[in-house]
C-alpha positions as YAML, in Angstrom:
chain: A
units: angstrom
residues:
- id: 1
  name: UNK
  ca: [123.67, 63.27, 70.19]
- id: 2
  name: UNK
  ca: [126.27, 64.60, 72.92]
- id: 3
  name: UNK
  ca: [126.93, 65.39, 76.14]
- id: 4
  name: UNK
  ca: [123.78, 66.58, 77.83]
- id: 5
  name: UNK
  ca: [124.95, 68.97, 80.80]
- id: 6
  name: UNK
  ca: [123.44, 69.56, 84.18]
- id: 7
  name: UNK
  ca: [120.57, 72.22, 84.61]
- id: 8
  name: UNK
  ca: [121.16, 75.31, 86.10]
- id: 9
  name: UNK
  ca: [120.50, 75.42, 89.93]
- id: 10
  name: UNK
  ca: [120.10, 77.98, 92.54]
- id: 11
  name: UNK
  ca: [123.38, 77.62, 94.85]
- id: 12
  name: UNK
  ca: [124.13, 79.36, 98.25]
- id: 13
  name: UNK
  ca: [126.21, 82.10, 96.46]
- id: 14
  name: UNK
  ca: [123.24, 82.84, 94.25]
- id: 15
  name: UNK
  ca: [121.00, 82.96, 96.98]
- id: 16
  name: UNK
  ca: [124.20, 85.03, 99.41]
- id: 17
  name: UNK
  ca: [124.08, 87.35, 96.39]
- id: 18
  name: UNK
  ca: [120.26, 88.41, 96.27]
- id: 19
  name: UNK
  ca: [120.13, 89.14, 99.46]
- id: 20
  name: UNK
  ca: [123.29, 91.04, 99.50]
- id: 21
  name: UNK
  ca: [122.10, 93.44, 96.20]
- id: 22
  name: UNK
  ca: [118.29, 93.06, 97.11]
- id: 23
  name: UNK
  ca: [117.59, 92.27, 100.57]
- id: 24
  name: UNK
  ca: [119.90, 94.65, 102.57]
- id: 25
  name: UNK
  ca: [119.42, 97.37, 100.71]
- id: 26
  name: UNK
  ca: [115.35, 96.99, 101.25]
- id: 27
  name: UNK
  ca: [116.39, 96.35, 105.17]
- id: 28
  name: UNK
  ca: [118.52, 99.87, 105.29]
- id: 29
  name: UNK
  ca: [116.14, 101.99, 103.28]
- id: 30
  name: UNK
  ca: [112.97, 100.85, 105.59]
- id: 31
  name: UNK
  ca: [115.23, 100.99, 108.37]
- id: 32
  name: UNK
  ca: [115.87, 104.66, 107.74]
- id: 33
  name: UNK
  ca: [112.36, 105.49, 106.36]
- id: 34
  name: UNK
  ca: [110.70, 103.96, 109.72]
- id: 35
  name: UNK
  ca: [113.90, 106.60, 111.44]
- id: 36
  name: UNK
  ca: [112.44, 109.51, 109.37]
- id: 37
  name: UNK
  ca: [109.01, 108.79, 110.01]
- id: 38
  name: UNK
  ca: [109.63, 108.93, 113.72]
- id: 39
  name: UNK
  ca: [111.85, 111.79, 113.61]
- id: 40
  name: UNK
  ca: [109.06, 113.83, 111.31]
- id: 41
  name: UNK
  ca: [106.15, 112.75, 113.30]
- id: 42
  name: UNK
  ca: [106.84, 111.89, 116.37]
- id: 43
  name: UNK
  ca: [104.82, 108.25, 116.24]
- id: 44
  name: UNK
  ca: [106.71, 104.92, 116.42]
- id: 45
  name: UNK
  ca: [105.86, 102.48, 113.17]
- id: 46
  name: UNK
  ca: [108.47, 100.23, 113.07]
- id: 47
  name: UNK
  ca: [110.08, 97.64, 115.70]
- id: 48
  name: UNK
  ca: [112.36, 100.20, 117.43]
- id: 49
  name: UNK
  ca: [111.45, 103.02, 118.60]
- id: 50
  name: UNK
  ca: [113.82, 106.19, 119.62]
- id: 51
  name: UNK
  ca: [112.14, 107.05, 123.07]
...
Protein backbone atom coordinates (compact mmCIF):
# COMPACT_ATOMS: atom_id res chain seq x y z
CA UNK A 1 0.00 0.00 0.00
CA UNK A 2 2.80 2.62 -1.11
CA UNK A 3 5.98 3.21 -2.09
CA UNK A 4 8.28 0.63 -0.58
CA UNK A 5 11.87 2.34 -0.36
CA UNK A 6 15.30 0.86 -0.70
CA UNK A 7 17.06 -0.76 2.43
CA UNK A 8 19.68 0.86 4.07
CA UNK A 9 23.23 -0.09 2.80
CA UNK A 10 26.70 0.29 3.95
CA UNK A 11 28.35 2.90 1.37
CA UNK A 12 32.09 3.93 1.05
CA UNK A 13 31.48 7.09 3.20
CA UNK A 14 30.05 4.90 5.92
CA UNK A 15 32.75 2.63 5.77
CA UNK A 16 35.55 6.12 5.14
CA UNK A 17 33.83 7.23 8.35
CA UNK A 18 34.49 4.18 10.79
CA UNK A 19 37.69 4.02 10.09
CA UNK A 20 38.27 7.66 10.36
CA UNK A 21 36.42 7.86 14.18
CA UNK A 22 37.40 4.14 15.01
CA UNK A 23 40.24 2.83 13.19
CA UNK A 24 42.86 5.68 13.35
CA UNK A 25 42.38 6.50 16.54
CA UNK A 26 43.05 2.58 17.63
CA UNK A 27 46.22 2.89 15.04
CA UNK A 28 47.66 6.20 17.00
CA UNK A 29 46.95 5.08 20.52
CA UNK A 30 48.81 1.50 19.89
CA UNK A 31 51.18 3.33 17.93
CA UNK A 32 52.13 5.43 20.92
CA UNK A 33 51.53 2.70 23.58
CA UNK A 34 54.04 0.23 21.58
CA UNK A 35 56.45 4.02 21.72
CA UNK A 36 55.95 4.06 25.55
CA UNK A 37 56.50 0.58 26.06
CA UNK A 38 59.86 0.82 24.36
CA UNK A 39 60.79 3.99 25.85
CA UNK A 40 59.82 2.48 29.59
CA UNK A 41 61.40 -0.81 29.04
CA UNK A 42 63.74 -0.83 26.76
CA UNK A 43 62.24 -4.09 24.66
CA UNK A 44 60.83 -3.71 21.13
CA UNK A 45 56.92 -5.12 20.85
CA UNK A 46 55.66 -3.62 18.02
CA UNK A 47 56.79 -3.44 14.16
CA UNK A 48 59.24 -0.52 14.60
CA UNK A 49 61.57 -0.35 16.76
CA UNK A 50 63.65 2.96 17.97
CA UNK A 51 67.26 1.42 17.88
Amino acid sequence: MGHTIAEPRLTLMAVWLGFLYVGLPLLVFTGLLDLAMQVIFGVCTGLWCLR
